[in-house]
Each structure stands twice: as C-alpha cells, then as structure tokens.
N, C-alpha and C positions, 0 to 999 in steps of 0.2 A: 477425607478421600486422599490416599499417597498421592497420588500422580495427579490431583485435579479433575479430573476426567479429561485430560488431554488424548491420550494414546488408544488407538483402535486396536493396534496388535503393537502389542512389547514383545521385541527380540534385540540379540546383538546381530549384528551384522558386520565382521571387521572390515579391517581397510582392505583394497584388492592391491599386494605389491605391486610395484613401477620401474620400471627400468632409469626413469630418469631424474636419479637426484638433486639436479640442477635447477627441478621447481620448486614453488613458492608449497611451500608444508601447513597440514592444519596437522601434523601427529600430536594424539595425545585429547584431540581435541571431541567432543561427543556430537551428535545432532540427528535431529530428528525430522520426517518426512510429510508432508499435508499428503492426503489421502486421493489426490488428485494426479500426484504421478506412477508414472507405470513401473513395479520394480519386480522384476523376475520371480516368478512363483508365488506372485500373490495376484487376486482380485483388484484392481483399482475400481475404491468403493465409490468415485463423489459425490460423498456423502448422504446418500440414500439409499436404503434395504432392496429398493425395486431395481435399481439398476447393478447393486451389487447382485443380483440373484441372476439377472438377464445377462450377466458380461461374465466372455470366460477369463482364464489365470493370463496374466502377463509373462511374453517370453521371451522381455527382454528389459531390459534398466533404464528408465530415462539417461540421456547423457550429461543434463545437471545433475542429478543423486550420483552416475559412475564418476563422474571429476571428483568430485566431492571425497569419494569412497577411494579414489585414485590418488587422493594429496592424502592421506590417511589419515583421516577423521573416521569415527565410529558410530555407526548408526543404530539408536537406541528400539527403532520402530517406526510408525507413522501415527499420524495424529489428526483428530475429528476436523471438521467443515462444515462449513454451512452446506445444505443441501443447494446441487448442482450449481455449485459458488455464484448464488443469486442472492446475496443477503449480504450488508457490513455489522450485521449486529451479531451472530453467533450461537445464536439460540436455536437448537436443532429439535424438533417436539420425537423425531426415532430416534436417538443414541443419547439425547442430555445434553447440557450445555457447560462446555470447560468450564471452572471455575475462576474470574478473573482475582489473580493474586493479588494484584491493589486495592481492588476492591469489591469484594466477594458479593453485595449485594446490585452488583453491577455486570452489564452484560460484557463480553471480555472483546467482544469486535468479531467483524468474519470478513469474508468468507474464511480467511487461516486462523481460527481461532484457537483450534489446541498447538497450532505449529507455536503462533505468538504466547499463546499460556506455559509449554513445555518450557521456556525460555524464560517469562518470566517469573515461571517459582525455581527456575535452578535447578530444573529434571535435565537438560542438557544444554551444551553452552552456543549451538546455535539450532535453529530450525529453514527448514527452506518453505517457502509458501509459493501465492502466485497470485497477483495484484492484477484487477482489468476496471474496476472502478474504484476501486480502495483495499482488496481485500489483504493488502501486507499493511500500507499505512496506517487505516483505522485501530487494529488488533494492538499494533505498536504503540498506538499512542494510547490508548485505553488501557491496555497494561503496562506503559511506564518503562519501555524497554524501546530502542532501536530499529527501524524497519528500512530497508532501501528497496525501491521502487527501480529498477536499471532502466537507461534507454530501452524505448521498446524496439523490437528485434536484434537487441545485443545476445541474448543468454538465448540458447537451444528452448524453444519449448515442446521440441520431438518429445514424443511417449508423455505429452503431456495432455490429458483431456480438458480440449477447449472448451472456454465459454463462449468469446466473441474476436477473433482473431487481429482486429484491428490493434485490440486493448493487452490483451491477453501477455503479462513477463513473469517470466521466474521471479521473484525475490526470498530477500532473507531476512531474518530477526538475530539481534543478536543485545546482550547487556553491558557491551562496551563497545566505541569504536574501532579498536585495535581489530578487535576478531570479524568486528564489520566488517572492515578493508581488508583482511587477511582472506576471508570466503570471499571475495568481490573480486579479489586479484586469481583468485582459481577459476570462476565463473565467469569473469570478464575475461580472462586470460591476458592480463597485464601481467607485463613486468614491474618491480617494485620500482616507483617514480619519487625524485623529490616535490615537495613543496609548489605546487602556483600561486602565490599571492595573485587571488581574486582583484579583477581591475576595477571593480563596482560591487556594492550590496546593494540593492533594492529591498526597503521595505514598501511592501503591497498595504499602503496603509488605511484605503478601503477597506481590503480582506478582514484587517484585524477587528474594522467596525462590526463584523459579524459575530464576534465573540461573545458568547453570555458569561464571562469573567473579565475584570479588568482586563483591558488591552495592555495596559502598562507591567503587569505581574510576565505577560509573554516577550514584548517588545524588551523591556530593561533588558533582560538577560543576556540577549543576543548582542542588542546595541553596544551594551561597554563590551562584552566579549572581542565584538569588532574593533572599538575603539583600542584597545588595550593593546589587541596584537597587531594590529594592521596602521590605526590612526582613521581619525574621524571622517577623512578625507572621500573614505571611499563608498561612507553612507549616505544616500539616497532616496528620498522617497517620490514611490511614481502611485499614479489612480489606477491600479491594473486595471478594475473593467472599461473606463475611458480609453484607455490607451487599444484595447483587445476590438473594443465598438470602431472605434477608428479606422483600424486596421485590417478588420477581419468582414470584408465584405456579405461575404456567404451568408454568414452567421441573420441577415435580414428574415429570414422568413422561418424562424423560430422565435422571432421575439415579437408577434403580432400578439402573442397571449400572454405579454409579460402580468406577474403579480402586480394588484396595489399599493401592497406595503412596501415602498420603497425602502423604509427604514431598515428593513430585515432584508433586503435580497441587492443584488447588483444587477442591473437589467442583462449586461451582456454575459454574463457568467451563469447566471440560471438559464438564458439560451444557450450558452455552452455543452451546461449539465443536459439539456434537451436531445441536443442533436447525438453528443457521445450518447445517453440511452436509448435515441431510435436505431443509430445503426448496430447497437449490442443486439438490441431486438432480432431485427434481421438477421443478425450473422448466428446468433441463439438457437434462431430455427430454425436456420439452412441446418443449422450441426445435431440439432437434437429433438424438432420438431418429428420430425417421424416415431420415432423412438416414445416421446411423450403420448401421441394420439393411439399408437400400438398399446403399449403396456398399460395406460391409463394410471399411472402411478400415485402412489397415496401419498400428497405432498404438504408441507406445514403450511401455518396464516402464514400470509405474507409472500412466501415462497410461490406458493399455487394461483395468486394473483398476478404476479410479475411474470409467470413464463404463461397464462392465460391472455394475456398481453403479449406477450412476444409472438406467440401463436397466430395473434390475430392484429401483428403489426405486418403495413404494406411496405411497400417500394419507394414509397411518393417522398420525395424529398432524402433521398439516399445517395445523389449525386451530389447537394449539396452537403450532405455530410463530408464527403470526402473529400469538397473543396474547402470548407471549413478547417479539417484536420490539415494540410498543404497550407491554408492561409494562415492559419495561428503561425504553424511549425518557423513559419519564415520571419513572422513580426516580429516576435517571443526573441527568435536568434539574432534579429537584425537591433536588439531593444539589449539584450545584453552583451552585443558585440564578443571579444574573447574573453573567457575566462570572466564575466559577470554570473553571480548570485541573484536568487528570487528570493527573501523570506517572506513565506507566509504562511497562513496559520492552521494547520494539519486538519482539525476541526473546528466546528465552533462552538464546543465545549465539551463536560468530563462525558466521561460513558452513561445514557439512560441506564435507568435501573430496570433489573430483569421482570420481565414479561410484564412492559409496559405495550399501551395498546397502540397498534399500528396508528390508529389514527392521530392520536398525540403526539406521535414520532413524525408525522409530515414533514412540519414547519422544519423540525431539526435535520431529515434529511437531504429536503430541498438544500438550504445551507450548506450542509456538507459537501453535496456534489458538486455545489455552483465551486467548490473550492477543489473537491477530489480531481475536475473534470480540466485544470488545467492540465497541468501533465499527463492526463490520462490522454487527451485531445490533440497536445502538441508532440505526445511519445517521448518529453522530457523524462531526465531523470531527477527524482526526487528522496532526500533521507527524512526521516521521522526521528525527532530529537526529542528524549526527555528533558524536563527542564522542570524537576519535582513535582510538589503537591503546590493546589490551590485550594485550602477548605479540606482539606484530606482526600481531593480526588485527583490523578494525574494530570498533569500537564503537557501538553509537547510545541513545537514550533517543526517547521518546516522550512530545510535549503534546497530548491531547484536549481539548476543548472542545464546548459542548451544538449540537445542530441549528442551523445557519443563522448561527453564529459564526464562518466562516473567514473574514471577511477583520479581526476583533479577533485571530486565532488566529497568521493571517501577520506581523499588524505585530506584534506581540508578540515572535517569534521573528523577525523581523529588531532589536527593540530588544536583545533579548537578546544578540546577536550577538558585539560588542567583548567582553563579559565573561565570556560564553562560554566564546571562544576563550582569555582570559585561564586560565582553571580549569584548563582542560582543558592548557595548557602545563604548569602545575605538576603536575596528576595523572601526565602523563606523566614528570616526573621520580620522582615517589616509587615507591616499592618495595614491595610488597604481599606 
C-alpha cells in the first residue's frame, strides 16, 4: 500500500501568500490534514460514510490548516480517523485502518491515525490531528514519531468538528523536534524564544509502575538526558496519584467504585479517567446526540458502544466534573511551580495488535486513560517523545508542563534532542 492507507483525498493544496515576512516560516515544508477539520470545498468526513453523506461542503478553512497554509507549508490532503473521534486504537471497520509503520501488525492509534501514520512512513513531514482524550498522543507514540498535545484553548479549534469541548485541541505530529516547535510557533503564535532551564523534573514514579515493559528501559533515557544537560539536581520523584488524591477534593465521588487490583491501577487517576469520560459523554451528546438518533448511523464495535453510552449518559455528577478540572488545574500548577516538568509515561505499553477483542483491551485502556486523563483534565500541555524500540515495538515517554507553557515545553524537547538520542542508542544496546 503507497500511502499506507492514510489519505481520504490526495491533493496539493499550495501555500496561500502573505504579506508578512517577518514570520516564523514552514516553506518548503509538506503536511497533512485529520479528516476532522473544515477545509474549503470539501466534505468534513469525521470519519464515517453516514455523516459524510448528511453534511454539506465546507465554505471555509479552519484557521489552524490557514496558519499553516499561510507560513507556507504545502498540504498534501487529509487523512483517515477514527469514527467520530471516539476511539485511541485506529481501527475503522468503513475506510480500513492505516497501516502502523513500526509495526504493521499493530494497531497505529486514533482517533488521528492516518494524520500520525502519514508522518510516520515520510508521506509528509508534519500532520495536524486533534487530541481530547489521547487521540494525537496515542497515534504518536504507537508509531514512534512526536505528538504535542498544546494547552487546551491555546490553538483555534474554529471549523473544527467537536467531540467534547472541554477536551477538545488542535495538535501535531511530527519526526523531529525542530519541525515540532517550528508548527507550534505558527499555531501557538510565539515568537522564536530562548532556552528555560526547567526549575524541576518530576518523575511520576507511580505512573511508570503501570508499564507492561521495564520501567527502567523508559526512565534511563530521560534521567541521564536530564542529568547531562541540566545536572542531577533538578530530578525529582513525586507519587502523582497521592499527591492528585490530596489535593483534588472533587474527585470523591468517582472513586466509591474504585478497581481491586490495586496493582494495575492508581485509585485517584482511574477516578480521573472517570470523571474526564462522564463529562465527554455529556458534552458528546449535547453536539451530536440528535444527529445520531436521526440518522441512525452504521457505526463499528467499540465505537457504537461508547456513543450508546453517551446517549444514555445523565447530568448527575457534571458539576463535579468541572470542579475537578479547576481543582487539578491549580494543584498540578501549584506542584510545579515556574517552569517545572511532569515525566510520565505516555502509555502503558506498545500498541495492541490489530483487531484484538475489545474486551481484552479493558485492562489496557483503563491504564491508559488513568494516564491520558492527566493533562486532558488539567488542560496541561503535553509532548509524546520517542525513545526507540522495546522488543521491536515503539516506545515513548512523556513531558507535561503547567497551562500556557508550550512553547518553554517545545524548545525544551528540541534542546533535549542530540542527548536524547544519545541514551536511547545505548538503551538499545543493553539487555533487560
């Protein structure tokens, strides 16, 4: 398959000239569009045949894709999703499922899944997706490539079809840092900034108990990374969910049904993942609840489950959601004071393999979200770092940073970058 099966419609689309040279430039540079925003003269599909038939043409550009098309980057097309971005696995039963470049017997991540596949086979050298419970992170880290997660309501998400508006950010993929921070300085609309020596790393060394690979093949990397350029001084380890339980009062009345196996979950961070999916529910169906019961649309496993749930999700505990979200927002910032880092661990391991059965996948996604649901919960922003192969299946780690920090967060993981890569050569040699 050329393209993977990333691309719903291949065109070029050039840059639109500008009058002002004085901005930061992607010329020269390619990228491509998740099938969720709105671009002039076409259908926005998300991702399912019933709603691309019922929605008419777009008659106008999101104003993430015009920035974009305005610093003069070239758009190759748009690319597949998961149906109505309610899925992080990628598997679509109407259009097919990208091909994940790492590892082809493996699912590639969603909801932006051909945005992160176009990206990572080198059909173009960035993509734009849209992240509200993982779906830039996941994709990123399952195919081995870069994902930023921005402050939520930094980046326009005009002309962009919502899933759950609390959640809901533009993000990007990209194969190197550089081009990371280079789209991030158009979309965030920074100016090019020096350097902040981060005042703290935090490793969340709970989190990483959640990992089905050695803990040590992800922590090493980053630690001497830090060590090397910064000095050991500034690492740290805190119990996030301890510290989240402490602090985040709300959060009480979603952890009355906490799991058994403590071993596999963190009590206040699976209530996390709770509360962020009731109020997605909610806000799911204030935006597309009519539209579903209208049309009756023919929807995949998985997918037809979760918005039958949102259908038939109440009100009841929606104010504590939104005390929740306000109470993290403040701990989280008050815990990293200026310029402090979060590492922690993007998933808790490689990508399932394709059309594994929903129900086997629980345990794994429970995990994931009690993890995805930090930043999604506090509106931080978050990057998805590769940090090679484990066993021949990607790897990644994860830096958060407080509200309104992404572009200290970008330049940070581009300075990071040479040293990085250094660790992560030797991690790959040793033997675990």
């Amino acid at each position: 398959m050329a393209d993977y099966g990333a691309f719903i419609d291949k065109f070029i689309l050039p840059p639109v000239p500008t009058s002002s040279p004085s901005q930061p430039s992607l010329n020269g540079l390619t990228f491509a569009v998740k099938d969720i925003f709105d671009m002039d003269g076409y259908v926005t599909g998300f991702g399912n045949p019933d709603w691309l038939r019922t929605h008419s043409v777009a008659t106008s550009t999101a104003p993430a894709v015009s920035a974009i098309l305005k610093a003069g980057a070239t758009c190759l097309g748009r690319t597949f999703m998961d149906e109505m971005a309610y899925s992080i696995n990628g598997e679509n039963i109407h259009y097919g499922t990208p091909v994940n470049p790492c590892a082809p017997d493996r699912v590639p991540g969603g909801s932006s899944s051909g945005s992160a596949v176009a990206v990572g086979a080198t059909l173009v050298d960035f993509s734009l997706g849209t992240d509200t419970g993982g779906s830039v992170r996941v994709p990123a880290s399952y195919c081995g490539i870069y994902g930023f997660r921005p402050s939520h309501g930094i980046v326009s998400t005009e002309g962009v079809t919502p899933m759950a508006q609390s959640f809901d950010t533009v993000g990007w993929f990209s194969r190197d840092p550089e081009t990371l921070n280079r789209v991030g300085q158009i979309l965030l609309q920074l100016p090019v900034e020096k350097l902040v020596v981060p005042s703290q790393v935090l490793i969340a060394d709970d989190c990483f108990k959640l990992l089905s690979i050695p803990t040590a093949r992800v922590t090493k990397v980053i630690v001497a990374s830090i060590e090397k350029l910064f000095g050991g001084h500034l690492l740290q380890s805190v119990s996030l969910g301890d510290y989240i339980e402490s602090k985040v009062p709300s959060l009480k009345p979603f952890m009355q049904n906490e799991t058994e196996n403590e071993e596999f979950s963190i009590k206040s961070l699976v209530a996390l993942s709770t509360a962020m999916r009731l109020l997605q529910r909610c806000e799911f169906k204030k935006n597309h609840g009519e539209w579903v019961r209208t049309v009756k649309p023919n929807l995949g496993p998985g997918i037809s489950e979760r918005v039958l749930e949102a259908l038939n999700s109440s009100d009841e505990h929606i104010n504590d959601c939104v005390s929740v979200k306000t109470e993290l927002r403040a701990a989280l910032t008050a815990l990293l004071g200026e310029n402090g880092v979060i590492v922690i661990p993007t998933l808790p391991g490689p990508p399932p393999k394709l059309q594994t059965e929903t129900k086997s996948l629980e345990t794994f996604r429970a995990r994931a979200f009690s993890l995805l649901s930090v930043a999604g919960v506090s509106g931080f922003c978050q990057v998805t770092i590769p940090i090679g192969k484990y066993d021949g299946l990607p790897v990644s780690v994860s830096l958060m940073a407080k509200h309104g920090s992404d572009g200290f967060l970008l330049n940070l993981v581009e300075t990071l970058y040479p040293t990085l890569k250094e660790q992560v050569d030797i991690a790959e040699k040793l033997i675990y």
